[in-house]
C-alpha positions, 0 to 999 in steps of 0.5 A, spaced: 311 608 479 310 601 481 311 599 489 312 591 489 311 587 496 315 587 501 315 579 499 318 580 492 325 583 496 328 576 494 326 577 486 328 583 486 335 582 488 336 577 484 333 581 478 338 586 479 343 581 480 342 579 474 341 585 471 348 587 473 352 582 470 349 584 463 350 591 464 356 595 463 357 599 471 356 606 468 350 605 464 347 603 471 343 608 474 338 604 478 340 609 484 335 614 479 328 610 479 326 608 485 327 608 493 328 601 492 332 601 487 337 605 490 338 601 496 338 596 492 344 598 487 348 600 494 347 593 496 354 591 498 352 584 499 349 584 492 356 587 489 360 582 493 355 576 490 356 579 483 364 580 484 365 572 486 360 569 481 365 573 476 370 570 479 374 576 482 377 576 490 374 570 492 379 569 498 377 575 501 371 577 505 365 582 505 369 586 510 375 587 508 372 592 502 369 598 504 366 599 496 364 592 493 362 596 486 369 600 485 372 594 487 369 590 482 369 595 476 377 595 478 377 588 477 373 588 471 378 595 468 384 591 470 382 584 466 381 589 459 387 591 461 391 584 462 387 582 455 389 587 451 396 586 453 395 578 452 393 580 445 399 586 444 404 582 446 406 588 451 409 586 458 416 582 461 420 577 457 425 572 461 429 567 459 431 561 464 437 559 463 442 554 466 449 553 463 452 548 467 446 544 466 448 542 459 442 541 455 436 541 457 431 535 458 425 537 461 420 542 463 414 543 468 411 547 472 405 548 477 403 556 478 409 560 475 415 555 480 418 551 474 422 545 474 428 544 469 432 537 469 439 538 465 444 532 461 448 534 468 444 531 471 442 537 475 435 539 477 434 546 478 428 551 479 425 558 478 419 563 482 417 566 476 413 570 481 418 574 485 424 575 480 428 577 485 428 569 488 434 565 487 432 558 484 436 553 487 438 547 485 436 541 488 440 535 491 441 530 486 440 523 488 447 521 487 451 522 492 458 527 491 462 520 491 460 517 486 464 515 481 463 518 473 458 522 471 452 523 473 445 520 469 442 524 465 434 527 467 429 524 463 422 526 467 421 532 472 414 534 475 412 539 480 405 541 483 404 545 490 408 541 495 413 536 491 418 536 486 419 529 482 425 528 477 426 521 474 434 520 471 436 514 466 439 510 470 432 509 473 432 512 480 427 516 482 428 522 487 422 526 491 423 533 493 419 537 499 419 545 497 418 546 503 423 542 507 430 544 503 434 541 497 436 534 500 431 529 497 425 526 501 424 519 498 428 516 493 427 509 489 429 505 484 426 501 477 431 496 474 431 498 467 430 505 464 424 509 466 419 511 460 414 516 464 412 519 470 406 523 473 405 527 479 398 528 482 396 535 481 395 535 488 397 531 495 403 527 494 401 521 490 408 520 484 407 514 478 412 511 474 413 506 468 419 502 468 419 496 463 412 492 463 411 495 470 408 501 473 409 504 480 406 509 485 408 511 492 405 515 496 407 517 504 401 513 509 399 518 515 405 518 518 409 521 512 412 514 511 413 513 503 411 507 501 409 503 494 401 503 494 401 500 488 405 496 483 401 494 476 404 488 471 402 490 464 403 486 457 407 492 453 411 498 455 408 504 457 408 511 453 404 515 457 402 515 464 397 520 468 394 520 474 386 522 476 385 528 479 381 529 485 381 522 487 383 522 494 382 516 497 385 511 493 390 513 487 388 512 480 392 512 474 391 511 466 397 508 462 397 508 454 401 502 451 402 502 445 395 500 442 392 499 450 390 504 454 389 502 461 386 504 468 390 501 474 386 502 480 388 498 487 381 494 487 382 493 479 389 492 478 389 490 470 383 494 468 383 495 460 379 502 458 380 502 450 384 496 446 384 496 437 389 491 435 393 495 430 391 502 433 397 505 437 395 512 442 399 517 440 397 522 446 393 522 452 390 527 457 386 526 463 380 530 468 377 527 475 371 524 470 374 523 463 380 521 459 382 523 452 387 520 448 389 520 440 388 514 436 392 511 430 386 509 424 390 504 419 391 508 413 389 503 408 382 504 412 378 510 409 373 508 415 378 509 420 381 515 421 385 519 425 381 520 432 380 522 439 376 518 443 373 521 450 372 515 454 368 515 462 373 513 467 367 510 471 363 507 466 369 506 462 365 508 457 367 511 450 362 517 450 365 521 444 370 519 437 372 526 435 375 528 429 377 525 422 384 527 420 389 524 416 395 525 421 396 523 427 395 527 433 400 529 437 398 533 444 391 534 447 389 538 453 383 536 456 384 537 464 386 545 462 380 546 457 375 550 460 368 545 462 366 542 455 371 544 451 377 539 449 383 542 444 388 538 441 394 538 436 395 535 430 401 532 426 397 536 420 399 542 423 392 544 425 390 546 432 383 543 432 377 547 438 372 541 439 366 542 444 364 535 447 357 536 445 359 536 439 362 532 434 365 537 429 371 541 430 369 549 432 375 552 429 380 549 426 387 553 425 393 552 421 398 552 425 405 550 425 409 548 419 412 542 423 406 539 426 403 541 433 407 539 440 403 543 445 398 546 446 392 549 452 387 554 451 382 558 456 375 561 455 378 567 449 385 564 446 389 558 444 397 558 446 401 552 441 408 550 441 410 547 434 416 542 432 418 548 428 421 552 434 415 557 434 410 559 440 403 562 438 398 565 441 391 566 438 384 569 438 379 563 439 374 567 437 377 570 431 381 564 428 386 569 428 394 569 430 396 575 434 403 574 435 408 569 435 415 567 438 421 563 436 427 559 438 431 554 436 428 547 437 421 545 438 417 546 443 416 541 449 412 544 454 406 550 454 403 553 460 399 559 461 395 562 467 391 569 466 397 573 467 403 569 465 405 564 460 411 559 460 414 556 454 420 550 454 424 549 447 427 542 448 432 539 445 431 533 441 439 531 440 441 531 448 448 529 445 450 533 439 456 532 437 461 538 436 457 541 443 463 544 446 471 545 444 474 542 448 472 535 452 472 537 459 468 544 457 462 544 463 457 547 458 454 546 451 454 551 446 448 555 447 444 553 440 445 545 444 442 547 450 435 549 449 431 555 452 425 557 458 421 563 456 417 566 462 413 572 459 408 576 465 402 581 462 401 584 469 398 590 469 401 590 476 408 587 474 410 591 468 413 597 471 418 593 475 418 586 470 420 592 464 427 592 466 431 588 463 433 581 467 440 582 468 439 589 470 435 586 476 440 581 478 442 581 486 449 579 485 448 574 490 452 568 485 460 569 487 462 566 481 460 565 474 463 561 467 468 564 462 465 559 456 473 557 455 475 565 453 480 566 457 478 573 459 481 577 464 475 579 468 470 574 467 465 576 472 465 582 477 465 582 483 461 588 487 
């Protein structure tokens, strides 16, 4: 038997740290060779170490645990069980649905609350996480008294703290989640608003209206004001702000050919420009900005690419792919570190590592053309023009399971337990929608749909039961959609 120093004590803790992390916890014996050995496999200092390296209970504390090592084998037992319910669809599927709403006109959501702006004008929100939440509906920023119909939602955004809705008549409204549903800040843009971005976090929004873009911010005292106002030579068709920046906003804009970034010290800077090459999507990080780019088609040295550009040295640092067709959607701020995943009007989703120039996997996808797409470190979730969502295993190039609805699909989140899909009308006034003129709805194939699919082991037993059987019969009225029955709702 080999007795090391008392020295080495620190070695070996790392050592068996690093040991732990590549064995299985009931291959490790360790307890069985040595005195210190088995004080080191007891080490609850070192299994709390090893449980937040992996990520698991970091808002928890060493104390609050009396046995780290069963606490970490329960994280690791419940993640197998959350990916094989990933990969075999096995969990609760809600639909999110207003009927008053009309149509459907946008989705986002921040962490499971989800944001549904509507053709009436309403804007109403869900917590995915407790089912038993009633979702409000949000003030709109017109009041009761005005005359004609409300405007319709063209843009809503959530994050933490706020939610944003931007209408077609330009106004703006901004909501607190924490204060009620009467708006907090409201203002104005003359002509129709073309993008709208909300800062991951803090309370920064950005707006493009005409050849101008916008941001508000509230000053220490809570008072919204305009922290930034930004002429720009063409009319914008993406808009994101920088995430992380706290001191001053940041935000990066793509007109037409024209990708600027708007800083307050730099108001007009311009980080890519090719005359005749259109963006044709954009995604930003704290440090990086990816957006697709139109080659000319006459032009075989001048595909379709996405460029990676420094947004502190505004340097070009990667030009990915070489496809004919344009690429429609790229995800970079939720893709794990050095990974990028984009859609294509091709139909393939492509998986690039920045340290690499050539795709990693490339999947045939949507028949359609791709319109959202996000992946993590195991799988890929798209959303195509054809209505289908699809979920597949990176690794394998595999499709496990798809889903569809009607209309294609605008919007895709997921995070390790959930997943929440959008299908959003592109005709927001069809014709024929509704029997009779005054009708308050559209029929149900106009609308649009939200799915919010939960995998949780922990939820399953509960989310099983269908929604309409977990309702709280807390609204005192429902739509009879013109039938004329004779009961049309129940009151209990």
């Amino acid at each position: 038997m080999i007795s090391l120093p008392r020295g080495a004590a620190k070695s070996l803790s790392a050592a068996g740290l690093l040991l732990f992390s590549v064995l299985e916890l009931h291959s490790v014996s360790l307890s069985h060779v040595s005195r210190t050995w088995k004080v080191l496999a007891e080490d609850e200092v070192l299994w709390y170490r090893l449980c937040q390296q992996e990520g698991y209970l970091l808002d928890v504390s060493i104390s609050d645990r009396p046995c780290w090592k069963l606490a970490l084998k329960d994280c690791r037992a419940k993640e197998r069980a959350l990916r094989t319910n990933w990969k075999n669809r096995s969990g609760a599927v809600s639909q999110l649905q207003y009927e008053l709403g009309k149509v459907l006109c946008d989705v986002h959501s921040c962490d499971g609350v989800v944001i549904a702006g509507y053709t009436s004008g309403e804007v109403r929100l869900w917590d995915t996480r407790t089912w038993d939440y009633t979702a409000p509906i949000l003030e709109p920023a017109h009041g009761p008294g005005d005359a004609g119909p409300q405007p319709h939602v063209s843009f809503v955004r959530i994050n933490s703290s706020l939610a944003v809705a931007a209408y077609e008549d330009g106004t703006v409204s901004v909501w607190s989640l924490m204060i009620g549903r009467e708006p907090i800040h409201r203002y104005q843009h003359n002509q129709r608003i073309q993008a709208l971005a909300l800062g991951s976090k803090g309370a920064t929004v950005a707006t493009a209206s005409g050849f101008e873009v916008k941001v508000e911010s509230p000053d220490d005292r809570g008072f919204w004001q305009t922290t930034g106002t930004f002429e720009i030579q063409k009319l914008v068709n993406f808009l994101h702000l920088v995430p992380e920046v706290w001191d001053s906003p940041v935000a990066v804009a793509a007109a037409e050919d024209v990708v600027y970034l708007l800083k307050g010290e730099d108001p007009g800077k311009i980080l890519h420009s090719v005359y005749g090459q259109p963006v044709t999507c954009l995604d930003v990080s704290a440090h990086e900005a990816a957006f697709g780019v139109k080659g000319f088609g006459w032009m075989l040295n001048e595909p379709n690419q996405v460029l990676l550009y420094n947004l502190e040295t505004s340097q070009c640092l990667k030009k990915l792919g070489n496809s004919m067709g344009d690429f429609t959607c790229v995800n970079l701020q939720d893709s794990p570190p050095n990974m990028l995943v984009t859609g294509n009007k091709d139909r393939r989703v492509r998986v690039y590592d920045l340290r690499r120039s050539t795709a990693l996997c490339s999947l045939y996808a949507h028949r359609l053309g791709v319109s959202a797409v996000q992946m993590d470190d195991w799988k890929i979730v798209s959303g195509g023009e054809d209505g289908l969502v699809c979920v597949w295993d990176q690794r394998m190039g595999t499709k496990l399971w798809e889903m569809h609805a009607r209309h294609p699909v605008r919007y895709v989140w997921f995070n390790s337990h959930s997943l929440i899909t959008a299908n959003i009308p592109d005709e927001k006034t069809p014709r024929g929608a509704s029997i009779m003129d005054d009708d308050l709805t559209a029929h149900r194939r106009h609308r649009g749909i939200i799915y919010a699919y939960e995998f949780s082991v922990d939820q399953l037993a509960v989310e099983s039961v269908l929604p309409i059987c977990r309702s709280s019969y807390d609204e005192v009225m429902g739509y009879n959609y013109n039938i004329g029955l004779a009961v049309p709702y129940d009151h209990i």
